[in-house]
C-alpha positions as CSV (number, residue, x, y, z in Angstrom):
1,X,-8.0,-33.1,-2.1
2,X,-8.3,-36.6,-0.2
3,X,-6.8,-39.2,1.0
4,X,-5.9,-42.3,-1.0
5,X,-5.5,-45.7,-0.8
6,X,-1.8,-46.9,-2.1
7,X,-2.1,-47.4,-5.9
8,X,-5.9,-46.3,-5.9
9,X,-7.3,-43.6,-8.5
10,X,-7.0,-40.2,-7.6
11,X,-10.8,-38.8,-8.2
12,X,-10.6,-35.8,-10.6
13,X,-12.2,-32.4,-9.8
14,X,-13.2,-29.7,-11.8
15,X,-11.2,-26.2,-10.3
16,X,-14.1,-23.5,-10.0
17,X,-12.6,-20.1,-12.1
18,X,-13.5,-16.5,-12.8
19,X,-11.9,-13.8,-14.1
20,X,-10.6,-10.2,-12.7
21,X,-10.6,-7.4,-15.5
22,X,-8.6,-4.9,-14.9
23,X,-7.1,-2.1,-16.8
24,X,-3.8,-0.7,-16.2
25,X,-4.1,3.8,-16.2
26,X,-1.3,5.8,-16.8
27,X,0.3,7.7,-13.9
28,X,2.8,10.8,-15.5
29,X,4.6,13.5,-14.4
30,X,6.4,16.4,-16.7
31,X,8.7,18.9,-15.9
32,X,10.3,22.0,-17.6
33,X,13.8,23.5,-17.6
34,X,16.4,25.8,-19.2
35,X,18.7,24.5,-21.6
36,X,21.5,26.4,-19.5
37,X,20.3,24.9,-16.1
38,X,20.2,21.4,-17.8
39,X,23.5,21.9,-19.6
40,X,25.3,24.0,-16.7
41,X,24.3,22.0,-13.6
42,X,26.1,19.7,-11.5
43,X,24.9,17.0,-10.7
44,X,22.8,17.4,-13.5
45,X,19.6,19.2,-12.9
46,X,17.9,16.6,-15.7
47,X,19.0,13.9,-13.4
48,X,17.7,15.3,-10.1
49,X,14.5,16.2,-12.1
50,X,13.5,12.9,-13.5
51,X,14.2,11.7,-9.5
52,X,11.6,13.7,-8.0
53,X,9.1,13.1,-11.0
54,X,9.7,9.0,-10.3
55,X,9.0,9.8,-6.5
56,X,6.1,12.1,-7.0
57,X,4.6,9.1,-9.3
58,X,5.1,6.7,-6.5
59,X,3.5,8.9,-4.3
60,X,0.3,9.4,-6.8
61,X,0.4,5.4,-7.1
62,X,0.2,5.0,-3.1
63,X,-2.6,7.8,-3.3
64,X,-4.9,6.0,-5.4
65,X,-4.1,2.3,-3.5
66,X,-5.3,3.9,-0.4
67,X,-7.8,6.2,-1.7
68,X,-11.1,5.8,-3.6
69,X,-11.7,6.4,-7.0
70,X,-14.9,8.8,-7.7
71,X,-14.5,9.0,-12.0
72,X,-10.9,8.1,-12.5
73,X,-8.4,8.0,-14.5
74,X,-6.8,6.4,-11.6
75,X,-7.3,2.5,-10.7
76,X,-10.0,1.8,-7.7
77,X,-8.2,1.6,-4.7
78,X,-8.7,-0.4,-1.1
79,X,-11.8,2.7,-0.7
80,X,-13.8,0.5,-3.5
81,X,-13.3,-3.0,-2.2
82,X,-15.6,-4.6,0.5
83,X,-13.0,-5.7,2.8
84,X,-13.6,-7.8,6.2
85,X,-14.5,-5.1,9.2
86,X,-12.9,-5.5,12.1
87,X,-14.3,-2.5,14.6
88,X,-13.1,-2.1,18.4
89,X,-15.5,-0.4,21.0
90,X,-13.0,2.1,22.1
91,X,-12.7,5.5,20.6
92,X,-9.0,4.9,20.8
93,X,-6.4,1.7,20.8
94,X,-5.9,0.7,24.2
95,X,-4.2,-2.8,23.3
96,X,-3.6,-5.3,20.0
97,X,-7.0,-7.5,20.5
98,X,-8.3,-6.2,16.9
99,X,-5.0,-6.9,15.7
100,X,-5.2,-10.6,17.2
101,X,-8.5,-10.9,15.9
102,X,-7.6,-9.5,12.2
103,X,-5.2,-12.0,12.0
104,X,-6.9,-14.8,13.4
105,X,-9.5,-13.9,10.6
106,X,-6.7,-14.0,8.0
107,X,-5.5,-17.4,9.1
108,X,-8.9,-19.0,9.0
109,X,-9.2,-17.7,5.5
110,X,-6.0,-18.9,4.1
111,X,-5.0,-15.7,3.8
112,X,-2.4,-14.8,6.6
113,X,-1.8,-11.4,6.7
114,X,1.3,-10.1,6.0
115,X,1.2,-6.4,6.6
116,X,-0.8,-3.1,8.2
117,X,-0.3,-0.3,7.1
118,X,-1.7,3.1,8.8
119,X,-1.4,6.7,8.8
120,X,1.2,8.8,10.9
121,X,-1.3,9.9,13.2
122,X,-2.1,6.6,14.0
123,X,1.0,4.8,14.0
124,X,2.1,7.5,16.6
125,X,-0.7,6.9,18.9
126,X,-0.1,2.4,18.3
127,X,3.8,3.1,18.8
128,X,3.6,4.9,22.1
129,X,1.2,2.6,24.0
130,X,2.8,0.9,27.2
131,X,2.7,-2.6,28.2
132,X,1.0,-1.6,31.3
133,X,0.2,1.0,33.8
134,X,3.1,3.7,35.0
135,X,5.5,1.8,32.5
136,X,7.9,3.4,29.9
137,X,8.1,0.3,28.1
138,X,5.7,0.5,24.9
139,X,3.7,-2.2,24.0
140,X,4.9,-3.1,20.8
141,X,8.7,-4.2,22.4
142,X,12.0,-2.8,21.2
143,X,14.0,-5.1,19.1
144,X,17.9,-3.9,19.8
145,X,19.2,-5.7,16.9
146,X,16.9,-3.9,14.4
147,X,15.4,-0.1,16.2
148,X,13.5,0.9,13.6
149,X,11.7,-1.9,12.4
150,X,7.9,-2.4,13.8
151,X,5.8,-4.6,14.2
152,X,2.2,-5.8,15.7
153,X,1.9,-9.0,16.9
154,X,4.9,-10.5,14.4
155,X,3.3,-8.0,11.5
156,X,5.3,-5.5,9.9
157,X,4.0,-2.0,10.4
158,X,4.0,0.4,7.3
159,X,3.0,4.2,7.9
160,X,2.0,6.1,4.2
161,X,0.7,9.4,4.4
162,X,-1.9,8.5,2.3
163,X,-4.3,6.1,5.0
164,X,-7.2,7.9,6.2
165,X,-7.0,8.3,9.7
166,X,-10.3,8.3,10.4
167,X,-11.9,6.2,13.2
168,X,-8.2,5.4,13.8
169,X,-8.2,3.5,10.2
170,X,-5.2,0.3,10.3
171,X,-5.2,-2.0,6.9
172,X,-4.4,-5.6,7.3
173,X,-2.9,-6.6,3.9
174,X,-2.6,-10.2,2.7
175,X,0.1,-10.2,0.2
176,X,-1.5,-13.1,-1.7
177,X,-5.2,-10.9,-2.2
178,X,-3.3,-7.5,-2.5
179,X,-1.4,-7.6,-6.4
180,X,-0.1,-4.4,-8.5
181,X,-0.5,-5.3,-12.5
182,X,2.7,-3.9,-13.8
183,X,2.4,-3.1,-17.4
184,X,5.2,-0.8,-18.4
185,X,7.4,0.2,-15.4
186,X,8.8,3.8,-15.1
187,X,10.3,5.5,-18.1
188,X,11.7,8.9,-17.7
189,X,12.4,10.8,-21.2
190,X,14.3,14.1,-21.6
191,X,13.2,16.0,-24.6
192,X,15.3,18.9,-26.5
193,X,13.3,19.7,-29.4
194,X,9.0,20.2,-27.9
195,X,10.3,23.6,-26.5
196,X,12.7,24.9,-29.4
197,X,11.2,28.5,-29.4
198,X,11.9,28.9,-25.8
199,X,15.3,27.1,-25.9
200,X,13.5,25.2,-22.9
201,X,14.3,21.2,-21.8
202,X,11.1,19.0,-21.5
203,X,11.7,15.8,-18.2
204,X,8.9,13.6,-18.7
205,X,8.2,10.0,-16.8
206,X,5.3,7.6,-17.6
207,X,4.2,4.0,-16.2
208,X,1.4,2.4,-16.3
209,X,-0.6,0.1,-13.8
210,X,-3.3,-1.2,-11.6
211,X,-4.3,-3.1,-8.6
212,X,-6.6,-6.2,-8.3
213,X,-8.3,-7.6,-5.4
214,X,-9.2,-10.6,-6.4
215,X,-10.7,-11.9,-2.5
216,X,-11.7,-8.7,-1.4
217,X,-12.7,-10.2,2.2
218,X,-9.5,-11.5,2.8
219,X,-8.0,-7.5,3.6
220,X,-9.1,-6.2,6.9
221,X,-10.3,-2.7,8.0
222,X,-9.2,-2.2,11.6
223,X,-11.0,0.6,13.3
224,X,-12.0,2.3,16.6
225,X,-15.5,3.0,17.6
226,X,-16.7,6.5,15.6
227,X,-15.1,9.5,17.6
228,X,-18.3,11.5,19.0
């Protein structure tokens, strides 16, 4: 893109573009019951079934987003990707300069970043820093209107059991670089018939999907220095 002169051609340019392959896996869960709990249950046992199998996939999905994939069949997650480093010289967060500097990085790119996301260990350690010496007040400020929302630096902070917490592990996430290929969402299926012999109710859900990272660079690893 350039600037014209009023009623002057527009010089065409040829946009650069790859491809991304990626191929969406199959996360499942599938759960067996009586025909008399199913039937004689209330709220229906069925119901509450198919719930926890949809939350148990969700947790397997955020498992293998923040994991790494050795033979699969789950996607590669943020462990495969070459992402931008961003590594402090403290063993430990003692303010929000990596944070500044991970999103500084982010802007530069085009790439603003729209989220971190850490473990529970960590997130413990970032929420009860203090804006300074003999203070109660913690560094990340209190927002009355809203208590439990947090942020870094404008950021939303997401915990998920799932990060590593080693070397005090924090993703920066740019939306934009960061997208889940959806191709069949969740289907939960009750079957009477698979377990006639056993009089037995089969709960099964399915869904299929992937991630792509298609500017690997543009995510940021925040650590500490290695713990000794």
């Amino acid at each position: 893109a350039a600037f014209v002169a009023e009623g002057a051609e527009i010089t065409a340019d040829d946009a650069v573009l790859d491809e991304l392959v990626v191929t969406p896996a199959k996360v499942a869960g599938l759960t067996i019951v009586s025909r008399e709990l199913a039937n004689d249950s209330s709220p229906a046992a069925q119901d509450i079934i198919g719930q926890a199998i949809a939350r148990d996939m969700v947790r397997a999905v955020d498992a293998a987003f923040f994991g790494t994939r050795t033979t699969g069949p789950e996607p590669a997650g943020l462990g495969n990707i070459t992402p931008t480093p961003v590594t402090g010289e403290e063993a430990a967060y003692t303010n929000l300069d990596l944070f500044a500097e991970a999103i500084l990085n982010g802007e530069t790119n085009g790439a603003p970043i729209t989220a971190f996301v850490t473990s529970p260990e960590v997130a413990k350690q970032l929420l009860t820093l203090k804006d300074q010496a003999d203070s109660n007040r913690p560094l990340l400020g209190v927002d009355p209107s809203n208590p439990t929302r947090r942020t870094i630096l404008g950021v939303p902070l997401f915990v998920s059991p799932h990060v590593d917490d080693t070397d005090n592990l924090v993703w920066g996430i740019p939306q934009s670089r960061s997208l889940l290929v959806h191709r069949e969402g969740a289907e939960l299926a009750v079957d009477r018939s698979v377990y006639f012999t056993s009089d037995r109710v089969a709960v099964r859900g399915i869904m299929r999907l992937t991630f792509a990272f298609p500017d690997e660079a543009a995510i940021q690893k925040i650590t500490t220095a290695e713990s000794e």
